[in-house]
PyMOL commands that place a pseudoatom at each C-alpha (Angstrom):
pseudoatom trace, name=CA, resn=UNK, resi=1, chain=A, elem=C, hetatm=0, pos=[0.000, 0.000, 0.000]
pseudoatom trace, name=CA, resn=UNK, resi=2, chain=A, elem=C, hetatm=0, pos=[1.146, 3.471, 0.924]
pseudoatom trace, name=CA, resn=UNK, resi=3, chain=A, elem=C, hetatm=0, pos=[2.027, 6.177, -1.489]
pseudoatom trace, name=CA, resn=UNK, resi=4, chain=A, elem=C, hetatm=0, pos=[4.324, 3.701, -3.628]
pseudoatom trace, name=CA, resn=UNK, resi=5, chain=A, elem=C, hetatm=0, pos=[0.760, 1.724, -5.091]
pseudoatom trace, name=CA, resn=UNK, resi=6, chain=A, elem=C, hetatm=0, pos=[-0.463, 4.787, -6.069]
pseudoatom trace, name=CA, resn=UNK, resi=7, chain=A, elem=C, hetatm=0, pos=[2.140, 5.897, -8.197]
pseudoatom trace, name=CA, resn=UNK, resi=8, chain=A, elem=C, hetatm=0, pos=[2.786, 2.328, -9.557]
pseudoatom trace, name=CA, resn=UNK, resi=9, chain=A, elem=C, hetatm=0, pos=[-0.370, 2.472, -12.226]
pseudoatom trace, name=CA, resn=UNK, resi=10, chain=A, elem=C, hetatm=0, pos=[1.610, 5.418, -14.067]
pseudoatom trace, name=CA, resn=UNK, resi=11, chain=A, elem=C, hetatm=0, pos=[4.013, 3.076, -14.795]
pseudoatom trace, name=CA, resn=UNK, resi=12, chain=A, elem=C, hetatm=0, pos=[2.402, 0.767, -16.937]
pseudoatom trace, name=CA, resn=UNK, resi=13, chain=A, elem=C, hetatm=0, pos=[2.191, 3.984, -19.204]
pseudoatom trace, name=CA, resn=UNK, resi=14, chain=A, elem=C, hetatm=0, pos=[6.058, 4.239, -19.391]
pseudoatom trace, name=CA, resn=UNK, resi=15, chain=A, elem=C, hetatm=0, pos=[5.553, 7.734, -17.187]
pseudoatom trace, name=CA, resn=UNK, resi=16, chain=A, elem=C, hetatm=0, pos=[7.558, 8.098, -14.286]
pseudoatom trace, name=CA, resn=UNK, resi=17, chain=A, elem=C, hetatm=0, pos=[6.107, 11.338, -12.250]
pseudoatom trace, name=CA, resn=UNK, resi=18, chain=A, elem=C, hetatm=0, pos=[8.276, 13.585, -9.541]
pseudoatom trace, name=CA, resn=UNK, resi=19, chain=A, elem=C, hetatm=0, pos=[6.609, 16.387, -7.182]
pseudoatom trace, name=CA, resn=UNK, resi=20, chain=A, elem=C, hetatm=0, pos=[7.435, 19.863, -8.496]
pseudoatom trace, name=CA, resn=UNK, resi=21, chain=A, elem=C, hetatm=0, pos=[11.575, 20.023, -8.938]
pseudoatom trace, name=CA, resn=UNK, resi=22, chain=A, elem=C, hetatm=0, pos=[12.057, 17.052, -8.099]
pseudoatom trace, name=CA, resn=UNK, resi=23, chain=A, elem=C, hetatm=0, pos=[14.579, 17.822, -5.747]
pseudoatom trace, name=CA, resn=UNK, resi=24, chain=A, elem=C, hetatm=0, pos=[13.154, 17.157, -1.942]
pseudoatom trace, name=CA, resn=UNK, resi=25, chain=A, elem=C, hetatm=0, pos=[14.569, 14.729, -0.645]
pseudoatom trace, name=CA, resn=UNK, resi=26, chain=A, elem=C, hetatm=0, pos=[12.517, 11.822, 1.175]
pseudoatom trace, name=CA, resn=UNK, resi=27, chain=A, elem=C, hetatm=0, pos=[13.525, 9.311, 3.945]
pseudoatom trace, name=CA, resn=UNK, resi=28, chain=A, elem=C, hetatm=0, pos=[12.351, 5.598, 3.091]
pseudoatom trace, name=CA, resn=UNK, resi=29, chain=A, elem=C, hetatm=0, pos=[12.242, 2.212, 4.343]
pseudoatom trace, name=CA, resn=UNK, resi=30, chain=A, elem=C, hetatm=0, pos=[11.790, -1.198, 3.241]
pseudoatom trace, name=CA, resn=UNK, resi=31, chain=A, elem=C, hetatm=0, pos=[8.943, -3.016, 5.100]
pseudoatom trace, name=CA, resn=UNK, resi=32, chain=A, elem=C, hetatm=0, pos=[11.514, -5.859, 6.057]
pseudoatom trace, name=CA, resn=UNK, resi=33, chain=A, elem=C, hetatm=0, pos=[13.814, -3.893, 7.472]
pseudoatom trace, name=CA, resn=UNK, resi=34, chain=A, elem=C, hetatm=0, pos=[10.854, -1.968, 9.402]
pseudoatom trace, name=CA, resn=UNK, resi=35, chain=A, elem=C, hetatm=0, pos=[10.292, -4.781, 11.013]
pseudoatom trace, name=CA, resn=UNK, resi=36, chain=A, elem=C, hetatm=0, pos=[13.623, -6.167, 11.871]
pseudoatom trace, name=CA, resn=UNK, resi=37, chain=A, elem=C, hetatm=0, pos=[14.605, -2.725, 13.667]
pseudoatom trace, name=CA, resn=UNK, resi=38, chain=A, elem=C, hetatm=0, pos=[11.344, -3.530, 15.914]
pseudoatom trace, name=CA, resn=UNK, resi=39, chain=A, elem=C, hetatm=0, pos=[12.749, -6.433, 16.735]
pseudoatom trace, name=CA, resn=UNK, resi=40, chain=A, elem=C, hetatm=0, pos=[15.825, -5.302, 17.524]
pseudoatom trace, name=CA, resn=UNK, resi=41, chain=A, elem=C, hetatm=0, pos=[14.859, -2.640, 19.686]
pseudoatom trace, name=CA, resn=UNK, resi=42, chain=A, elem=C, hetatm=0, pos=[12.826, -5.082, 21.831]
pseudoatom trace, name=CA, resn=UNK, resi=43, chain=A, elem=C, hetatm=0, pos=[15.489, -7.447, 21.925]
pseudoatom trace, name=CA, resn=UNK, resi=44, chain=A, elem=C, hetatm=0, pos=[18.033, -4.677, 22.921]
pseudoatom trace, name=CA, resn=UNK, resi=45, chain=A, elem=C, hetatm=0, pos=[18.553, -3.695, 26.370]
pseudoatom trace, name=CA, resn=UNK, resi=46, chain=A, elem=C, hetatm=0, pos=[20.312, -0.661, 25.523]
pseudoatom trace, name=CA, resn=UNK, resi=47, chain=A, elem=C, hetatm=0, pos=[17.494, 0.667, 23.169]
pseudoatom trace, name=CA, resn=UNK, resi=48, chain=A, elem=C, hetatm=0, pos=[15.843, 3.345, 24.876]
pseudoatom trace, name=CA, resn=UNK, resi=49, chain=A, elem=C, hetatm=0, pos=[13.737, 6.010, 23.342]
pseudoatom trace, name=CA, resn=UNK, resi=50, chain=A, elem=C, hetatm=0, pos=[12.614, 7.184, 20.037]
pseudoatom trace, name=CA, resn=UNK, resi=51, chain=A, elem=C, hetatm=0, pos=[14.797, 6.040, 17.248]
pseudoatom trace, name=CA, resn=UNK, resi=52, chain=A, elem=C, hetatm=0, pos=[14.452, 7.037, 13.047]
pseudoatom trace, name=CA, resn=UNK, resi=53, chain=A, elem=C, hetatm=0, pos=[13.126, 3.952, 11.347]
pseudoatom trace, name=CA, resn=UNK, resi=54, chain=A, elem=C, hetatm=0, pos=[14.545, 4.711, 7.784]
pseudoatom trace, name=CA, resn=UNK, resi=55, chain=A, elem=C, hetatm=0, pos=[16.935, 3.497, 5.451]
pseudoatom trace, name=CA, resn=UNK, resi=56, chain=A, elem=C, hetatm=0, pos=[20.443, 5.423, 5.623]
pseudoatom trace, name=CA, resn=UNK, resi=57, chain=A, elem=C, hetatm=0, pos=[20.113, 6.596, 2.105]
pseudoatom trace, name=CA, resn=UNK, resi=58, chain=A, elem=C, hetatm=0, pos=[17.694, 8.799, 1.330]
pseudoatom trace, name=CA, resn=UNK, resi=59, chain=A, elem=C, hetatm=0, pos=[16.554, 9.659, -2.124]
pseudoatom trace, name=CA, resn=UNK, resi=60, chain=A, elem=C, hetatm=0, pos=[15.350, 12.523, -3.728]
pseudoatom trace, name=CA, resn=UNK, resi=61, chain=A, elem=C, hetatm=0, pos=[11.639, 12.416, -5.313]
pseudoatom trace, name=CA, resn=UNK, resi=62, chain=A, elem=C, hetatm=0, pos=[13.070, 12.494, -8.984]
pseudoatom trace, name=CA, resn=UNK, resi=63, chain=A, elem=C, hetatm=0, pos=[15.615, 10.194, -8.329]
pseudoatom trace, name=CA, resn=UNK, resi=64, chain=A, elem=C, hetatm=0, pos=[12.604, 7.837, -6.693]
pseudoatom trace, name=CA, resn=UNK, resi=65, chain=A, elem=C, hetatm=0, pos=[10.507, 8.173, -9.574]
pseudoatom trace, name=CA, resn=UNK, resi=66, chain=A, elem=C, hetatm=0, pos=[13.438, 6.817, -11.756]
pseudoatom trace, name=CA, resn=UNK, resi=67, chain=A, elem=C, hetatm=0, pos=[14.313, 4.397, -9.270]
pseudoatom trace, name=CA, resn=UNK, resi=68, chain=A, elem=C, hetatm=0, pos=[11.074, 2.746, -9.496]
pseudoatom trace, name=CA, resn=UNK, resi=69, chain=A, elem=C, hetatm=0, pos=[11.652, 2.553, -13.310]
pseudoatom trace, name=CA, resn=UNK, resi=70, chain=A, elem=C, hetatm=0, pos=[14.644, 1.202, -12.975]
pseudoatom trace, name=CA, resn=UNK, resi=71, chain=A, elem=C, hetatm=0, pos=[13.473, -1.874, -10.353]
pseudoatom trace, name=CA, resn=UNK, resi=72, chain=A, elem=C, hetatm=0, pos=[10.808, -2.594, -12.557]
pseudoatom trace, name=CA, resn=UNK, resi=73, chain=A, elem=C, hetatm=0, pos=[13.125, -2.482, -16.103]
pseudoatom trace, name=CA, resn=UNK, resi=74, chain=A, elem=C, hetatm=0, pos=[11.082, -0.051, -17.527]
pseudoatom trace, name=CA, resn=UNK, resi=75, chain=A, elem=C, hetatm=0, pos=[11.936, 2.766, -19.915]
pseudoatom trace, name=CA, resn=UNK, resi=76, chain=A, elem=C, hetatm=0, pos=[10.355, 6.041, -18.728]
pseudoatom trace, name=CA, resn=UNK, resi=77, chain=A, elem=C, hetatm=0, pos=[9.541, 9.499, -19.524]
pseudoatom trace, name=CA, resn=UNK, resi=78, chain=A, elem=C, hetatm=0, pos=[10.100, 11.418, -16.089]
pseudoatom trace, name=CA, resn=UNK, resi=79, chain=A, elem=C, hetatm=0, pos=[7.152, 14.586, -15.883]
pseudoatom trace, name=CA, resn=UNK, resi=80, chain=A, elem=C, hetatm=0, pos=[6.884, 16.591, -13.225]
pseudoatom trace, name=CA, resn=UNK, resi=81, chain=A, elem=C, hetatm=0, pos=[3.799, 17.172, -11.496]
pseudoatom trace, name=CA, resn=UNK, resi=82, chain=A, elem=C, hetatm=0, pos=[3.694, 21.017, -10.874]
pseudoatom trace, name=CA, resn=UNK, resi=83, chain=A, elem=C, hetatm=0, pos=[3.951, 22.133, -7.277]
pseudoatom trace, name=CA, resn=UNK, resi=84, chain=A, elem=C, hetatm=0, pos=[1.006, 25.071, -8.068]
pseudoatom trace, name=CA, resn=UNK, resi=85, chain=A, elem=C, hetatm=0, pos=[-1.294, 22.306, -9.108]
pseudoatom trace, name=CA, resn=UNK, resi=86, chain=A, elem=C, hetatm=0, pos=[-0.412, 20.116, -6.074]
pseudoatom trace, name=CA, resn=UNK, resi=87, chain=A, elem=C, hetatm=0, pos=[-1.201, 22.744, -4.190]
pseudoatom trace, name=CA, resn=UNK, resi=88, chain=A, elem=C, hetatm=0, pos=[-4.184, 23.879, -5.561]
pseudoatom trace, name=CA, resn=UNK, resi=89, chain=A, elem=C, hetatm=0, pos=[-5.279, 19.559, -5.732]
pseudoatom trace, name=CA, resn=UNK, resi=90, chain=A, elem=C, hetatm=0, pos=[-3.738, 19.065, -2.385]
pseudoatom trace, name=CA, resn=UNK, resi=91, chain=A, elem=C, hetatm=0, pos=[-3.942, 22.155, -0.368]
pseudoatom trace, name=CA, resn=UNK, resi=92, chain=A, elem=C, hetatm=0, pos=[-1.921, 21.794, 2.831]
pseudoatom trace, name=CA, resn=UNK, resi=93, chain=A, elem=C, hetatm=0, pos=[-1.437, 18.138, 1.643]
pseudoatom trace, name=CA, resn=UNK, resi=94, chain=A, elem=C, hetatm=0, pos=[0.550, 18.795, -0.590]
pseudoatom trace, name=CA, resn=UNK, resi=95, chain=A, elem=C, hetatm=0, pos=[3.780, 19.756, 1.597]
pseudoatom trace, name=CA, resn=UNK, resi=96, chain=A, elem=C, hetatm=0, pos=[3.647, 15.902, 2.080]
pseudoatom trace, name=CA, resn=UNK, resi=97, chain=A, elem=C, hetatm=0, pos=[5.420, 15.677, -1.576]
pseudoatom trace, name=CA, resn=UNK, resi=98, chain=A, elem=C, hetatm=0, pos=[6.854, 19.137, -2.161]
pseudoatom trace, name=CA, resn=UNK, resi=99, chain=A, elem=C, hetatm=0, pos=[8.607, 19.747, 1.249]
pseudoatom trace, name=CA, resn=UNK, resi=100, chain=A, elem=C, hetatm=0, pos=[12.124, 17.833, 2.557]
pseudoatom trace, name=CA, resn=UNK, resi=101, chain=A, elem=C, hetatm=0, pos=[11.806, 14.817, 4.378]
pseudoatom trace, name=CA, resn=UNK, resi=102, chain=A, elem=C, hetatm=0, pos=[15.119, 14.043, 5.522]
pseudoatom trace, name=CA, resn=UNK, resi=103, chain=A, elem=C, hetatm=0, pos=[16.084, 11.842, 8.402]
pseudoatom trace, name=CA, resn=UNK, resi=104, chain=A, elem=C, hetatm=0, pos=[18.996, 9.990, 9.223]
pseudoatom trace, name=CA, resn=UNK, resi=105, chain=A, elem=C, hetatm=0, pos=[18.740, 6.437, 11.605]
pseudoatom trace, name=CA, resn=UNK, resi=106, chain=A, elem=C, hetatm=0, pos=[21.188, 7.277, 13.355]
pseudoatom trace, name=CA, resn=UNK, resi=107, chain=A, elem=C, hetatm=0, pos=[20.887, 6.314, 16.885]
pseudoatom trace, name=CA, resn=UNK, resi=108, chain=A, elem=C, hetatm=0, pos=[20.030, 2.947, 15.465]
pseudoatom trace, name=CA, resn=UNK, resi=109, chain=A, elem=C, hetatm=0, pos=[23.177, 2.293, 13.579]
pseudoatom trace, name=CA, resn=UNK, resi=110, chain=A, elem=C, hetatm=0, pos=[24.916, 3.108, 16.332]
pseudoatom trace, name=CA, resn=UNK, resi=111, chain=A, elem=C, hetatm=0, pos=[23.548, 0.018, 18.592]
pseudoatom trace, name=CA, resn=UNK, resi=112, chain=A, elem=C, hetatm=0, pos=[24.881, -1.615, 15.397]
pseudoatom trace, name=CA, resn=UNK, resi=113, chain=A, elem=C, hetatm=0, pos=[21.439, -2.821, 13.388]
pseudoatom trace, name=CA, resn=UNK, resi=114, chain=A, elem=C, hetatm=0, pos=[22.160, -3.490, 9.971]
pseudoatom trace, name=CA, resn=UNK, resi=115, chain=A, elem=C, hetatm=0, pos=[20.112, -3.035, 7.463]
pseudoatom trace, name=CA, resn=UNK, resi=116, chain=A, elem=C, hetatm=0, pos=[18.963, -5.886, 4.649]
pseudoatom trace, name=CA, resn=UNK, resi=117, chain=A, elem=C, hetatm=0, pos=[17.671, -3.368, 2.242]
pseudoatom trace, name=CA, resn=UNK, resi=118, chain=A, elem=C, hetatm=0, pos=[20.046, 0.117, 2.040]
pseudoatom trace, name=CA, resn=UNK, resi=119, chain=A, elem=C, hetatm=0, pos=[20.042, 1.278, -1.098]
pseudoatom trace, name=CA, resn=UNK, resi=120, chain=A, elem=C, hetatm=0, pos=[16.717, 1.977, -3.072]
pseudoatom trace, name=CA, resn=UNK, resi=121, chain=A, elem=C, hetatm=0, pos=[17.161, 0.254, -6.357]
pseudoatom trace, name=CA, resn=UNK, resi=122, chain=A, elem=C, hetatm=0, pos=[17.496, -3.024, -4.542]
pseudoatom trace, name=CA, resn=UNK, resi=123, chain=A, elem=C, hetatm=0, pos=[14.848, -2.226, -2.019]
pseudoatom trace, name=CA, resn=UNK, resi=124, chain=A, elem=C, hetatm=0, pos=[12.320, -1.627, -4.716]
pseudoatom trace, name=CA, resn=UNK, resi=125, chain=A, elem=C, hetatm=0, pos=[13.664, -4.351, -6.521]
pseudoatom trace, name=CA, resn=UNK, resi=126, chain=A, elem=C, hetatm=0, pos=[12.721, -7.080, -3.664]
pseudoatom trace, name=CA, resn=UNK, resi=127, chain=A, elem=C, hetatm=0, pos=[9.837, -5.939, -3.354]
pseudoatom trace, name=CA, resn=UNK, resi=128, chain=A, elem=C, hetatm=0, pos=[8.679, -5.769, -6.744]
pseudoatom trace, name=CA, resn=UNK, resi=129, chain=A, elem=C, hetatm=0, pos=[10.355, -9.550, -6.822]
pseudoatom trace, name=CA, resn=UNK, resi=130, chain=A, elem=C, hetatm=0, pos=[8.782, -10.671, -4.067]
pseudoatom trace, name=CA, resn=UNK, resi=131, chain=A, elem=C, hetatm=0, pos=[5.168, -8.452, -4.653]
pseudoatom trace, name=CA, resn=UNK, resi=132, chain=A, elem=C, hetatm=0, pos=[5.144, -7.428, -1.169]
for i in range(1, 132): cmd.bond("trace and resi %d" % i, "trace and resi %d" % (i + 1))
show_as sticks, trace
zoom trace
């Protein structure tokens, strides 16, 4: 589910679409590794507090959009979706694409969880693979 199915359908059209510039960057996770860090924090005596549940390399939104191309071996055309239209569509919804979402896991790698799914590409990849 999440925002990733509902960009998936412009796909099949050999579109790829990014959020006005393209440029904001966004924090992601994959599911698996979502779950493992839950684990791990329960399991982890020294976990304490809030920690950042994302992958250590964000993306920007263009660079998503032709990620997502990429996992699935498609040729795209990338097209921006305008920010005044998103705004107009989305209202105050819309800073959910257009602004910087940017967070590091820090505190987490430093109790030493590593992460199955880093990078992106491979991310999308598995679950694409594994239609999760």
């Amino acid at each position: 589910g999440g925002a990733l199915e509902k960009l998936l359908p412009f796909y099949n059209f050999n579109l790829a679409p990014y959020f006005g510039n393209g440029k904001q960057i966004y924090s992601w996770i994959h599911i698996e590794d979502l779950c493992r860090i839950y684990i791990f924090v329960l399991e982890n005596e020294n976990a304490e507090g809030p920690f950042n549940a994302t992958s250590p390399y964000p993306v920007s939104n263009k660079e998503l959009a032709a990620n997502i191309a990429k996992s699935k071996n498609k040729h795209v055309i990338l097209i921006p979706a305008p920010a005044f239209a998103l705004k107009i569509m989305l209202g105050e919804l819309s800073s959910a694409v257009l602004d910087n979402i940017n967070v590091f896991p820090q505190r987490i790698s430093d109790l030493g969880f590593k992460f199955e799914h880093p990078e992106n590409v491979e991310a999308l990849k598995d679950i694409f693979n594994r239609k999760i």
